[in-house]
C-alpha positions in Angstrom: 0.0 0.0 0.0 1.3 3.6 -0.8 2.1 5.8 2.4 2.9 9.2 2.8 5.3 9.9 5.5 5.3 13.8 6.6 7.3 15.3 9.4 7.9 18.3 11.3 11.3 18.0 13.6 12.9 21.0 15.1 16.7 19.5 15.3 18.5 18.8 11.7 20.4 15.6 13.4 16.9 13.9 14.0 15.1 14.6 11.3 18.1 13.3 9.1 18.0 10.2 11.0 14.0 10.2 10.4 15.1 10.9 6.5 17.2 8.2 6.7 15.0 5.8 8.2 12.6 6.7 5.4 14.8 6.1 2.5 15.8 2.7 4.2 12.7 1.5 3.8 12.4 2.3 -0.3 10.4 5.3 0.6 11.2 8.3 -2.5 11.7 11.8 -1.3 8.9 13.7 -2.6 9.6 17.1 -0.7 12.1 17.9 1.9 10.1 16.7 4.8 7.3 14.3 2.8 8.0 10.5 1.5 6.0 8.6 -1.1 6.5 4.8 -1.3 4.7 1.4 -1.4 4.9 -0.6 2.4 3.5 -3.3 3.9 1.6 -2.8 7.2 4.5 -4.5 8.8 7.2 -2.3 7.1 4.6 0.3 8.0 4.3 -0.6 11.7 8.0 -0.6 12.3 8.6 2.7 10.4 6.5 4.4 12.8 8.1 2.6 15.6 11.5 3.6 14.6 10.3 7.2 13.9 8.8 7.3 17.4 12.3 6.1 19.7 14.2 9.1 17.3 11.6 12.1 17.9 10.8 14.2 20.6 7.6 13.4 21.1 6.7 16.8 22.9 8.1 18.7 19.8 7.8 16.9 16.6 5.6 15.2 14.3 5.5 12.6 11.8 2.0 11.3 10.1 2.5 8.6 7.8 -1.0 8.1 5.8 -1.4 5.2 4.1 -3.5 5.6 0.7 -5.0 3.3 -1.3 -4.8 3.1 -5.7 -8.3 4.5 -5.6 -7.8 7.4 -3.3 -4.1 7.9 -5.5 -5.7 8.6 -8.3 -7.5 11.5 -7.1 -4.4 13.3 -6.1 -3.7 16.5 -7.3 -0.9 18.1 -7.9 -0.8 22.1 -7.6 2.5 24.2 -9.1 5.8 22.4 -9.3 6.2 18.4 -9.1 8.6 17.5 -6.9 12.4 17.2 -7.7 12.9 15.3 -10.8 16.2 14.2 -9.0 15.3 12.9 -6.0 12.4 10.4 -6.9 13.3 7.3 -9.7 11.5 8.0 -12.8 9.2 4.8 -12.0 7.1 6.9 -9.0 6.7 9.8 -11.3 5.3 7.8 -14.3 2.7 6.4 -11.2 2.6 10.1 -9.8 1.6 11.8 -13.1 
C-alpha cells in the first residue's frame, strides 16, 4: 500500500536520522520533509516505531498516511512536481 510519511522536527540531526529511516525503507523523497512509497503494514508498523524512539515526542511530528490506488488517483498536484532528481522516474510515471 502507498504511504505518505510527513514530518515536522525541530533539530536537523533527527530529522536526518528520520530521512534516513525513510529512505531505508524504499520510501522516495517527494519534498524535503514528505515521502511517497509502497509498504507493507508490517514495514509500515516498524517505520513508525522507529520514527517514534528518534523524535521528541513533545516537539515533533511525523503522520505517515497510508493511501489506497483508488484514493491515488485523485491526487492532485498544484504548481511544481517534486524534484525530478530525487524520486526514480518509475514513482513519477505512477505520480503523473
Amino acid at each position: 500500500m502507498l504511504v505518505w510519511v510527513i514530518y515536522d522536527i525541530t533539530e536537523n540531526r533527527i530529522r536526518q536520522k528520520v530521512s534516513d529511516c525513510c529512505k531505508n525503507y524504499g520510501l522516495y523523497r517527494v519534498q524535503k520533509s514528505v515521502f511517497l512509497g509502497d509498504l507493507n503494514s508490517n514495514d509500515r508498523d516498524s517505520l513508525a516505531l522507529e520514527c517514534e524512539e528518534l523524535i521528541d515526542t513533545e516537539h515533533d511530528s511525523v503522520y505517515i498516511f497510508p493511501m489506497d490506488e483508488q484514493s491515488f488517483k485523485k491526487v492532485q498536484l498544484l504548481g511544481q512536481a517534486f524534484d525530478k532528481e530525487l524520486v526514480s522516474d518509475e514513482v513519477i510515471t505512477k505520480f503523473f
